[in-house]
N, C-alpha and C positions, 0 to 999 in steps of 0.2 A: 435560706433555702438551699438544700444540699442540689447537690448538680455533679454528673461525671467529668475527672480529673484527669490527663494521662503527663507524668510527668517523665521526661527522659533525662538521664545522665544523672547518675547518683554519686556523683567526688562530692567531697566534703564541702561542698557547698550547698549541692541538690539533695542530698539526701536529709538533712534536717527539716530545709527550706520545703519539699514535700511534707513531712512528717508535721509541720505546721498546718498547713493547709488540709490533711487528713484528720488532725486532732479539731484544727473546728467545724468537723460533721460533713466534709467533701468525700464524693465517694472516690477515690484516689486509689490510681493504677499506676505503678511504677516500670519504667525498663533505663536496663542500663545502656544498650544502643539498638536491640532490634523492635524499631521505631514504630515502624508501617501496620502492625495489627495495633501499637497502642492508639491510635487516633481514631480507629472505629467509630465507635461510642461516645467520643468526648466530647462535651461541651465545649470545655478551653483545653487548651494543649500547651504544656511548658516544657523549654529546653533549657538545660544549661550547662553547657561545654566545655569546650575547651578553647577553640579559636576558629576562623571563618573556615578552614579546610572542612572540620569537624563537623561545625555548623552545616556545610551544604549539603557533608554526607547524612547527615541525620533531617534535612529536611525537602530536595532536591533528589537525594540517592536513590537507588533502585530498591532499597528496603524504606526509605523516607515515608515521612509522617505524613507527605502532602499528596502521597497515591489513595490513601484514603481519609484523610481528613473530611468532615462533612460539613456541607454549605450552612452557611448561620454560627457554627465554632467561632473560638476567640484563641488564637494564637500568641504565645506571648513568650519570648525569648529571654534571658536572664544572663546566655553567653557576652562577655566583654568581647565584642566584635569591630569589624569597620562599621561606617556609615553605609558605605557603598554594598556591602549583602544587605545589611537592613532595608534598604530602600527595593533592593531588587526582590526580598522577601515578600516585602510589603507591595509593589507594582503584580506581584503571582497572586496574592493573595487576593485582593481587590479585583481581579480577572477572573477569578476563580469562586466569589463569594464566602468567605471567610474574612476574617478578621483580624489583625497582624499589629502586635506591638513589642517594638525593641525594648527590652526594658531590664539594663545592666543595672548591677547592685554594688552598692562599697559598704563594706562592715567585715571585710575577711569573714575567717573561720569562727571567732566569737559571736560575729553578728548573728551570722546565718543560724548557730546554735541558740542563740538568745529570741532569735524572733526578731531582730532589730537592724533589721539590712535599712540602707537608702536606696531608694530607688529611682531613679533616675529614666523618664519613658518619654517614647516618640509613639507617635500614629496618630489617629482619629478620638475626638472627644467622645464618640459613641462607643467605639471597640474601648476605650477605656474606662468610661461607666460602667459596663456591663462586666470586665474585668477587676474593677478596683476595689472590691470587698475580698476577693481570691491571694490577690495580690498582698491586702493588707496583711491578711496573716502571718506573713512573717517577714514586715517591713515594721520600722518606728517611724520612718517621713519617705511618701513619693510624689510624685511631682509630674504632672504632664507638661513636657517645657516643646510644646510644637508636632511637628509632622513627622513623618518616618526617617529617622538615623538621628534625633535629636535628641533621644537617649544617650547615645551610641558617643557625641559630640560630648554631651555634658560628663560623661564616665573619663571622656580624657580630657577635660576640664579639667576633673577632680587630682586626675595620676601624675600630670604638670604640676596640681599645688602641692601635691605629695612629695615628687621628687626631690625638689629644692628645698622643700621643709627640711625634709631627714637631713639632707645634706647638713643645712644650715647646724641642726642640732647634734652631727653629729662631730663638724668643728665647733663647735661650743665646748660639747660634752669633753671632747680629746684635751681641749685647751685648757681648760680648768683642771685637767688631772693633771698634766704635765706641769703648770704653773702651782703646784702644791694644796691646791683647793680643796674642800670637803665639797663634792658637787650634790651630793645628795642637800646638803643646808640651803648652797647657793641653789639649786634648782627649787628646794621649796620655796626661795624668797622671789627668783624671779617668775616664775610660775602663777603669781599673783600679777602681774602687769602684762605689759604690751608684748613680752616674748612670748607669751602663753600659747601652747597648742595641744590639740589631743596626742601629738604626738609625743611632746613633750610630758603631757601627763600620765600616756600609758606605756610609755617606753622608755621615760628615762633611766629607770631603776636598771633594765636586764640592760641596758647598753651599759651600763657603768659596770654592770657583773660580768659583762664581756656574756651574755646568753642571746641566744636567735633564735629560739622555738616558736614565736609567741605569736604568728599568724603569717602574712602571707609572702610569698616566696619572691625570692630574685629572679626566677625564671617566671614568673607570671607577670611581674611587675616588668620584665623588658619585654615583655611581647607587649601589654599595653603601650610602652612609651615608644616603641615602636609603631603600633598603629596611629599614635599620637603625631610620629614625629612623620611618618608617610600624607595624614591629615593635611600641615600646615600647607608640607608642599603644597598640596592641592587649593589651600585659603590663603596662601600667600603670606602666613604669619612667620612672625622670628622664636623658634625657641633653644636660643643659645644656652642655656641653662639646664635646662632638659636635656639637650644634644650633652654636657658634658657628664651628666649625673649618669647619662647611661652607659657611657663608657666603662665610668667607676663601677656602674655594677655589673660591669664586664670583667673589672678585674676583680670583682665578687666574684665571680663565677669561678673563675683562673685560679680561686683559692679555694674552689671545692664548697663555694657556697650557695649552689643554685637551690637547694632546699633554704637555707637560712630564712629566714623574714626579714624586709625591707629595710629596718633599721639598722641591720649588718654593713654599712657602708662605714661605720667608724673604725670596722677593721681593718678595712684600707690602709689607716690613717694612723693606729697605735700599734701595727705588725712591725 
């Protein structure tokens, strides 16, 4: 059943990720920040930003979505945020009658163009029924894990297993070249066993070619593991490991790599 769409923030993530949602028969209204007439009309209302400043100005601000958003809508966010706006997103909107869910994506810049983001969503089982055929469009697996910011929780879930991964592969990767290895053989053969990871499957090659085009950036990936690592304080967890990956790709940055893709940490390591 088609239904009015208003999608805001069109960077390379938002703008496919609508164009999915318009191709299966939604009538789909796009802006890139001036928010407050797209919400008119709409049914569901999707964001997806940059970070929580962003986030309040496009939903909170004096042009915001939520001066006219209409009671009954389904709100559903896609910016990688804190918990703490989600929940406060979500406490307006239940005040307000609407409908509110966090709902951050991992599949970088391929995903989003493939249709095959994960999605990762906090809120209400009802606002997400009524959501989750909108949503599917251009996800391959989401998942309602809980109440409002439980998307938000699970997305730095996900940037903690990420960090340490790359790390891990990309002492691997360094080590086998400098010990005279053909790593492309040795990665085919370990790539069958226990080291095995998407990362290692879709990244080994450009790392070893010394290339970083290939999706998502150091400067996104430390504002995640930064809201990650602000998180624990608050849950009381240890992420030692995290804490040092981000530095590294601190000095990714310090080497003019804040565009690079995540993977860029073995330059650290072979400069």
């Amino acid at each position: 059943m088609s239904c009015n769409v208003a999608f805001i923030g069109l960077g390379v993530m938002g703008y496919p990720m609508a164009g999915y949602i318009s191709k299966a028969g939604h009538n789909v209204t796009v802006y890139n920040r001036t928010a407050a007439k797209a919400a008119e009309d709409a049914d569901f209302v999707f964001t997806c930003v940059g970070n929580d400043n962003d986030l309040r100005e496009v939903t909170f601000g004096e042009n915001g979505i939520f001066k006219t958003i209409k009671k009954g809508a389904i709100y559903i966010d896609n910016t990688t945020a804190s918990a703490t706006i989600s929940r406060e997103i979500y406490d307006y909107a239940k005040k307000n009658e609407f409908g509110s869910l966090d709902a951050p994506v991992s599949g970088g810049q391929a995903g989003a163009e493939n249709g095959a983001l994960t999605v990762m969503i906090g809120g209400d089982q009802a606002d997400f029924d009524k959501a989750k055929d909108k949503i599917d469009c251009y996800s391959k697996k989401m998942k309602l894990l809980g109440g409002a910011g439980n998307g938000q929780l699970a997305k730095m879930v996900n940037q903690i297993c990420i960090a340490g991964l790359v790390q891990g592969l990309s002492e691997a990767i360094n080590f086998g070249m400098k010990a005279g290895l053909n790593m492309e053989d040795v990665i085919e053969v370990i790539s069958k066993g226990a080291a095995q990871s998407w990362q290692m499957e879709n990244r080994y090659k450009t790392m070893i070619d010394d290339k970083f085009e290939f999706g998502f950036a150091v400067d996104w990936m430390r504002k995640d593991l930064k809201i990650a690592m602000e998180e624990a304080k608050n849950n009381g967890s240890l992420l030692p490991v995290t804490e040092v990956v981000d530095k590294y790709y601190g000095e990714v940055q310090d080497m003019g790599g804040n565009r690079w893709d995540t993977s860029s940490l073995i330059r650290r390591l072979s400069k």
